[in-house]
C-alpha angles and dihedrals in degrees: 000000000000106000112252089201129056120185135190140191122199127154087344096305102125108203115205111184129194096225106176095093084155084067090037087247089293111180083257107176087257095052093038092053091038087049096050084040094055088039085060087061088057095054095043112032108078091198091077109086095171133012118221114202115206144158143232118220128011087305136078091186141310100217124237114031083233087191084068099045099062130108092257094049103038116130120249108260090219080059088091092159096047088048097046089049103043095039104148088206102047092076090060089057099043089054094051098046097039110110087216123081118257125207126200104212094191108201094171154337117006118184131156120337078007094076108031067066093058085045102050085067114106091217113025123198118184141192104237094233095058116121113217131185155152094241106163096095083074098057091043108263130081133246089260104152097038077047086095112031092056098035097075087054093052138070104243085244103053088040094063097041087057093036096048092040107053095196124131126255134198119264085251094067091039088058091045086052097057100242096109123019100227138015103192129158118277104256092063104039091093094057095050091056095045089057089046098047089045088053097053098044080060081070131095108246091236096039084055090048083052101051087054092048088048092049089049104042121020089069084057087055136104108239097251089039091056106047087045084061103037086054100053087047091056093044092049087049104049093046085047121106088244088058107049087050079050094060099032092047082051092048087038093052093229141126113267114253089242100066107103121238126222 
C-alpha cells in the first residue's frame, strides 16, 4: 500500500505533504492515520522548529473521503484502535494546540473539510487559481466541525452566506474572508512561504508556543482575566532561559543558539 502521506525534515522545516492526488487528497482512513502519525513526530521531535503543510496534484484536499462514509463502508464501531488512529477531527485539534507554527502551503483545490484543514494553519498561502468552499449543504450535512475552526475568521454575515450557499469561491475571497492569509500566482507562492518560514525559525521555541496561545485563547477571555494572564506569561518568558539568550544574543549581536543551521 502506496503511502498517502510524504514528510520531510530539512533545517528544521518539517514538510508534511498530502500525496494521494488520484483521491483528490480526500481525509481517507490511511491519509488521515499517516497525517496524525506524522503530526506525533511534531510534537515529539525537538529538531522541528516549523511545520509546512502542501499538497501533491491540482487539489489540497477535498475534505471526507464520502465513498467511505457510506453504509456499505462504514468502520466497524468495535474497531476502537482503527477508529483512534484514523479520526478525521483529532488533526484540527492537534494544530491548534501544537506550540510549533504551522504553514499551509495550498497547491490546489481546497473544499470542505479541505479547507477547515487550510484554515486551521496558522499561516495560509495559497495558489490564486485555487477554488474553495463550504460544500456539504449540497451532500446533505452542514459544515459543523470546521465550524469551528473557520467561524472565528469570518463576519457572521459572510459566514452564512458561504456556509448556506455551498458554492465555491476564488483563493482570493477566501483570503479576504480570513480563512487563508494570502491567495498569489503560482510562480511566487514559494517564495511567500520561504520568507515566512525564515522569518519563524528566528523565534524562540517557547516564545513561538506562546504567540499561538495568545492568538487562541486571549479572544475567549474576560478583559481583567485576561490581562492577569497575559501578565504572569510575560513575566515567565522574560525570566526563561530562552529568554535571557533572547535578550544576550540581541545585546551580542549575534544570532540565538536556537535558530537551526543548515
Amino acid at each position: 500500500m502506496s503511502p498517502k502521506v510524504t514528510t520531510e525534515l530539512q533545517a528544521g522545516v518539517y514538510t508534511i505533504t498530502l500525496a494521494d492526488p488520484g483521491n483528490r487528497n480526500a481525509l481517507s482512513r490511511q491519509l488521515t492515520r499517516e497525517l496524525m502519525a506524522a503530526m506525533d513526530r511534531v510534537d515529539t521531535d525537538d529538531e522541528i522548529r516549523v511545520v509546512v503543510l502542501t499538497n501533491e496534484g491540482s487539489v489540497f484536499c477535498a475534505g471526507a473521503d464520502l465513498s467511505e462514509r457510506s453504509d456499505d463502508d462504514r468502520p466497524d464501531p468495535a474497531d476502537s484502535d482503527e477508529n483512534e488512529n484514523a479520526d478525521p477531527l483529532g488533526f484540527f485539534g492537534r494544530i491548534r494546540r501544537s506550540p510549533k507554527p504551522w504553514v499551509g502551503k495550498i497547491n490546489g483545490h481546497a473544499v470542505a473539510g479541505g479547507l477547515g484543514l487550510a484554515a486551521a494553519t496558522d499561516i495560509s498561502v495559497a495558489v490564486e487559481t485555487a477554488k474553495m468552499g463550504f460544500s456539504e449543504v449540497r451532500i446533505g450535512v452542514a459544515p459543523a466541525i470546521i465550524s469551528v475552526i473557520c467561524l472565528p475568521k469570518m463576519r457572521a454575515s459572510e459566514a452564512s452566506e458561504a456556509f448556506l450557499r455551498g458554492n465555491r469561491f476564488p483563493a482570493t475571497e477566501a483570503a479576504r474572508l480570513g480563512l487563508v492569509n494570502y491567495a498569489l500566482p503560482a510562480d511566487e507562492v514559494d517564495a511567500k512561504v520561504d520568507e515566512i518560514v525564515a522569518d519563524l525559525v528566528l523565534g524562540g521555541p517557547r516564545a513561538l508556543a506562546a504567540s499561538k496561545q495568545l492568538v487562541n485563547d486571549v479572544p475567549t477571555m474576560p478583559f481583567d482575566q485576561g490581562m492577569a494572564w497575559a501578565s504572569k506569561l510575560s513575566g515567565s518568558l522574560f525570566e526563561s532561559d530562552e529568554g535571557q539568550e533572547g535578550m544576550k544574543s540581541y545585546l551580542e549581536k549575534r544570532t540565538p543558539r536556537w535558530v537551526p543551521g543548515d
